[in-house]
C-alpha positions as CSV (number, residue, x, y, z in Angstrom):
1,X,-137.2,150.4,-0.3
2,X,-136.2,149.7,3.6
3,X,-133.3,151.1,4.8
4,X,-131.9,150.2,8.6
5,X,-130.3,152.6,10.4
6,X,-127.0,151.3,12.8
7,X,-125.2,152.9,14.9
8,X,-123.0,151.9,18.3
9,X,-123.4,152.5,21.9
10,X,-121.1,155.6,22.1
11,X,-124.4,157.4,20.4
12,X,-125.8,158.0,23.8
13,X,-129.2,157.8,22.4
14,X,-132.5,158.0,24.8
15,X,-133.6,154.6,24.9
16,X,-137.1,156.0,23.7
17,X,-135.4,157.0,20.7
18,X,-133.7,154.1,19.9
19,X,-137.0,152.3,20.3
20,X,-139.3,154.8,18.2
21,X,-137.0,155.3,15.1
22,X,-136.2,151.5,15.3
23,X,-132.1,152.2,15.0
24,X,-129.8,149.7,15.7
25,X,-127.3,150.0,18.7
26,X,-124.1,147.9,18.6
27,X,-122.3,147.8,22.2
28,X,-119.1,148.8,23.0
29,X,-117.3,146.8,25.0
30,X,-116.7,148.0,28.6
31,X,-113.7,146.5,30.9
32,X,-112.6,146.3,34.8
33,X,-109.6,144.0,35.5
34,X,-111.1,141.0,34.5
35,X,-114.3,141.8,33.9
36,X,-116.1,142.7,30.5
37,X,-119.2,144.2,29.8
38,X,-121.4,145.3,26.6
39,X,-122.0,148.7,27.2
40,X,-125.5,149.5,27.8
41,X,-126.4,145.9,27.9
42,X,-124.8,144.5,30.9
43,X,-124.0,147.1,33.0
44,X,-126.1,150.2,33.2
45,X,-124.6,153.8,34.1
46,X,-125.2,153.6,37.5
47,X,-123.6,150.6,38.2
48,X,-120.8,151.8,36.2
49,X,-120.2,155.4,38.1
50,X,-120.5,153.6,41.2
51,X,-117.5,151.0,40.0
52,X,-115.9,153.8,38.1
53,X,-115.8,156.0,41.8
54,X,-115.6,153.2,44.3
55,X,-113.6,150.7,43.2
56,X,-110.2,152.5,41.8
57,X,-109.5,150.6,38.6
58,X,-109.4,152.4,35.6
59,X,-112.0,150.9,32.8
60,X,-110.7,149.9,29.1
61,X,-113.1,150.1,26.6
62,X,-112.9,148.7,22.8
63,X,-115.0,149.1,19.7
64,X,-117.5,146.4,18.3
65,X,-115.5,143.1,17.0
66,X,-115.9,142.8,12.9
67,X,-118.0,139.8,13.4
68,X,-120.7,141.8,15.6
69,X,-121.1,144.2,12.9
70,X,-121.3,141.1,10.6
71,X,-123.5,139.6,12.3
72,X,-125.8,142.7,12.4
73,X,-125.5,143.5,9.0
74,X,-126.7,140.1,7.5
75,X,-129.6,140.2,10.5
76,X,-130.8,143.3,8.9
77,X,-130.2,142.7,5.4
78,X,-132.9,139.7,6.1
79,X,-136.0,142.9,6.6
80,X,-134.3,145.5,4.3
81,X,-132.6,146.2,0.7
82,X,-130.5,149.1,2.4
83,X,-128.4,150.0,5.6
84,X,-126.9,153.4,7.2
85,X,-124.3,153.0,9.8
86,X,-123.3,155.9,11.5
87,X,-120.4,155.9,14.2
88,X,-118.1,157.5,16.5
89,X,-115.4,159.2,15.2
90,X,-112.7,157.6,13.6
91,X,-110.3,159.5,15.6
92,X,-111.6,158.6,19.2
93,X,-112.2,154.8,18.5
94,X,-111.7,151.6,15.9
95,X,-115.5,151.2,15.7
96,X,-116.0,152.9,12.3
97,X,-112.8,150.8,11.0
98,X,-114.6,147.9,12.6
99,X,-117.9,148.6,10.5
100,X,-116.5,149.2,7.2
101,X,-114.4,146.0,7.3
102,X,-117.5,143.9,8.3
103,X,-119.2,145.6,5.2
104,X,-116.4,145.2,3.0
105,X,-116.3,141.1,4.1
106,X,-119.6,140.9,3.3
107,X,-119.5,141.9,0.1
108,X,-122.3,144.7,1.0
109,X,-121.2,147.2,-2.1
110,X,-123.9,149.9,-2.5
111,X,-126.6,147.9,0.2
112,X,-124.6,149.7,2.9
113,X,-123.0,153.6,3.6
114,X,-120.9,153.8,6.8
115,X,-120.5,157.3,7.9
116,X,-117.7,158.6,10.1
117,X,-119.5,161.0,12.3
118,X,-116.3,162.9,13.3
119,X,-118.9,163.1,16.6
120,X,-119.2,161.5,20.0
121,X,-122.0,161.0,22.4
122,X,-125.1,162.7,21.8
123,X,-123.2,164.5,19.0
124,X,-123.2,161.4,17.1
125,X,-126.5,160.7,18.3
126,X,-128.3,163.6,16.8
127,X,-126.9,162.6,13.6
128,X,-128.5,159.2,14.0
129,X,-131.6,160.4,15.1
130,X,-132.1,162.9,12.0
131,X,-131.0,160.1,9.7
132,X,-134.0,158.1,11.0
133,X,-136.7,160.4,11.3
134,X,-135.2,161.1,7.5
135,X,-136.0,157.3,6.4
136,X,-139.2,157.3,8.2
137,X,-140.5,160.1,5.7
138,X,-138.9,157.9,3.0
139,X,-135.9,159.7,2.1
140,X,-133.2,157.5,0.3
141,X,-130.2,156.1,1.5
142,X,-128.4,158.8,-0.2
143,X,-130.9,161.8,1.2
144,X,-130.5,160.2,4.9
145,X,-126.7,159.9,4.4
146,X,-126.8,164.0,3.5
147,X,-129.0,164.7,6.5
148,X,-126.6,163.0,9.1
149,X,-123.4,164.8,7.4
150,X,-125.1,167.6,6.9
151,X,-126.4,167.5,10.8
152,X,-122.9,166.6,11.9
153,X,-121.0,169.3,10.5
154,X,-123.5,172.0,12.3
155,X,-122.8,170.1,15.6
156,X,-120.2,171.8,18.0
157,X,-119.7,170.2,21.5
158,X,-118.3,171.8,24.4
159,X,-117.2,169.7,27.6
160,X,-116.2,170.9,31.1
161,X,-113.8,168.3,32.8
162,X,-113.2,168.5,36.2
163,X,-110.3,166.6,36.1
164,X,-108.7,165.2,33.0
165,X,-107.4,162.4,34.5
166,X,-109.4,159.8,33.0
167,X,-109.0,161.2,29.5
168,X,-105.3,161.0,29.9
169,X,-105.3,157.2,31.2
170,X,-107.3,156.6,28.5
171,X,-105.1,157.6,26.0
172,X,-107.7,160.5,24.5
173,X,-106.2,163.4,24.2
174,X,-105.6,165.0,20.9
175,X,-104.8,168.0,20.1
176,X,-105.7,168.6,23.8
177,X,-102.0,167.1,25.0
178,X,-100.3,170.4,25.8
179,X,-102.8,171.0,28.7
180,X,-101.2,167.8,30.8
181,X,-98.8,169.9,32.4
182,X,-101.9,172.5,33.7
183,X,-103.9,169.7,35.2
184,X,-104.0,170.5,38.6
185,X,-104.5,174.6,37.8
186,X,-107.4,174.7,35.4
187,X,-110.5,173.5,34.3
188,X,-110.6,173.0,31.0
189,X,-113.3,173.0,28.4
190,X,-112.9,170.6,25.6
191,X,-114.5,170.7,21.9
192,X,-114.2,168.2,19.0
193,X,-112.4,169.3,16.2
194,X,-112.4,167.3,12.9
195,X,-113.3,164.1,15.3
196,X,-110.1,164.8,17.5
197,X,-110.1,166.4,21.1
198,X,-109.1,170.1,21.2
199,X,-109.1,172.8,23.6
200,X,-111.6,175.6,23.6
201,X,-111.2,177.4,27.1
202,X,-109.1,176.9,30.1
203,X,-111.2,178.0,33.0
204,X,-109.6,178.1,37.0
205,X,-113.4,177.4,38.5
206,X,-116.4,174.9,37.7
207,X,-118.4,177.9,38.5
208,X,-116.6,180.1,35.6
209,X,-116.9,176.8,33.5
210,X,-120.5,176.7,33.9
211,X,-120.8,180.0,32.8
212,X,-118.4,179.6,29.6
213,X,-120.5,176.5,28.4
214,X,-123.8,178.8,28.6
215,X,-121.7,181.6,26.7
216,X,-120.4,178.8,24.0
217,X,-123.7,177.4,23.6
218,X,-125.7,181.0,22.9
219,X,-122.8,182.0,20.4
220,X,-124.0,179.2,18.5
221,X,-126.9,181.2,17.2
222,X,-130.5,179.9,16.6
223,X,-130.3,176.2,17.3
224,X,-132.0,173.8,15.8
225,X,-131.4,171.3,19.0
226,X,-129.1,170.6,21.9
227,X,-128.4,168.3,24.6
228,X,-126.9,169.3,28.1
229,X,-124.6,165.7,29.0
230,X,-123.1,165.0,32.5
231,X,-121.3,161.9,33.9
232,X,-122.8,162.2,38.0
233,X,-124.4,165.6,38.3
234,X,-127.9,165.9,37.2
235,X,-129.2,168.5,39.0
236,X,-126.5,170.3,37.3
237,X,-127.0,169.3,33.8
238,X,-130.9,170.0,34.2
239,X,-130.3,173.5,35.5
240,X,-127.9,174.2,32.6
241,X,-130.5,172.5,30.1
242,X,-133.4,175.2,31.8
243,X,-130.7,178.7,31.3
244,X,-130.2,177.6,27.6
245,X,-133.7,176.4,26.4
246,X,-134.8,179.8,25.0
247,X,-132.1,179.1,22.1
248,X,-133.8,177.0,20.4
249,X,-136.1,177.8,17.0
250,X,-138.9,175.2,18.6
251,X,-138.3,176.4,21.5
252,X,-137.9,172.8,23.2
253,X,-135.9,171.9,26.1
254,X,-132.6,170.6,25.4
255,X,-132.2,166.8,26.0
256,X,-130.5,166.2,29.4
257,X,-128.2,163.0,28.5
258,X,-126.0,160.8,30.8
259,X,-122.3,159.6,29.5
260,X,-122.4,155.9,28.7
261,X,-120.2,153.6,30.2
262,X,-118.3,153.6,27.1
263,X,-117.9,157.2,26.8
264,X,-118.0,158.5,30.2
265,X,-115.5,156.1,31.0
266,X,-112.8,158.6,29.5
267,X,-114.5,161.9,31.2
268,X,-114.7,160.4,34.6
269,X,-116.9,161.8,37.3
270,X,-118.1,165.9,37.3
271,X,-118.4,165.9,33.5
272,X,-121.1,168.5,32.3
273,X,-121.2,169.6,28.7
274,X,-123.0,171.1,25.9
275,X,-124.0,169.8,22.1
276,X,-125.3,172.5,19.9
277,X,-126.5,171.8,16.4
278,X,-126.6,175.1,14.4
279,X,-129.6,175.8,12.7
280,X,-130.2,175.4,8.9
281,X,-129.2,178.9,7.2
């Protein structure tokens, strides 16, 4: 029985991945002034960061439209009996909402299982990526629906902001809110907690923030993989991805992964952060 995997652009996915697993990538949709964008599609993250530094307007983004996923879902239902849509959290964005509504008009019943990641970025994207490495063995839609819960809930992520600025225009904040009055005297390190931004560590450097996320991501334990994500700083996030690689039970590098538009458009420039997900016990 085929089953297709969906998921959206805030999955920040390596475009290899998306390719190899064959997943499904609905765009956000990404907007300066005027313009509008599908994230991913027609405007790629260097073109963004340059806009998002250069050019002084703060980006809106919004989740999916119900007739995209609709129109995805009946696409796919032509090459498969079954379909897993996994997606940001429900708490950060409408796209989840956005899928299950679509499904719901379309009269999908048990054809389709939409799963609210609680996870963002790369997060979300190892969820989706474990799902469909599932479903190429020829697990079920129930067995790959277990593996990307089971994947998200031994995720942690831990993000280093440089300025919060962006994340407070864009309305983002959480549990995170009580740090607004601290902006200008700390950098803080942010976590996901239940899908909703939290605080983990207020830090007064980048250098002591560098230092914390390497701390918070060999507490974590044995690891089963990671990602290192940054918004402008490669070198940075590479570095990072070299001092933590000897955490993981393969003993791979950790994926070095670049904000989308969509997602980095709420971390703004000098974002570096971590994703961890725990090994099985």
């Amino acid at each position: 029985m085929a089953i297709n995997i969906v998921t959206d652009s805030g999955a920040d996915i390596p475009i290899e991945l998306v390719k190899s697993l064959r997943i499904t990538v609905v765009p956000l949709t990404l907007s300066f002034g005027e313009q509008t964008y599908l994230d991913g599609v027609e405007l790629s993250p260097d073109e963004f960061y340059e806009k998002l530094i250069g050019e002084g307007i703060m980006p809106t983004t919004s989740q999916p439209s119900v007739g995209s996923f609709i129109e995805v879902y009946k696409e796919l239902k032509g090459s498969s009996n079954q379909i897993l849509s996994i997606h940001l959290s429900a708490k950060l964005s409408g796209t989840f909402n956005a899928a299950t509504q679509a499904a719901n008009e379309e009269q999908l019943g048990d054809a389709i299982k939409i799963i609210d990641s609680k996870q963002a970025s790369i997060a979300l994207g190892f969820s989706v990526i474990a799902a469909a490495e599932a479903v190429a063995r020829g697990a079920s839609l129930e067995e790959a629906s277990s593996i990307a819960e089971s994947t998200s809930n031994r995720t942690n992520t831990f993000i280093l902001f440089d300025t919060l600025e962006y994340l407070v225009k864009g309305g983002r904040m959480g549990r995170a809110n009580g740090l607004i009055g601290t902006v200008l005297q700390i950098k803080p390190i942010l976590t996901l907690d239940g899908g909703e931004i939290a605080t983990k560590l207020k830090v007064r450097t980048l250098r002591k923030g560098m230092q914390s996320l390497q701390s918070l991501a060999e507490e974590c334990g044995d690891l089963e993989s990671a990602a290192v994500l940054y918004t402008t700083d490669a070198t940075e996030a590479r570095n990072l991805a070299d001092r933590i690689s000897n955490n993981f039970i393969t003993k791979s590098k950790p994926l070095v992964v670049r904000l989308s538009p969509a997602v980095g458009t709420h971390g703004g420039p000098g974002v570096i952060g971590v994703v961890c997900v725990k090994a099985k016990p």
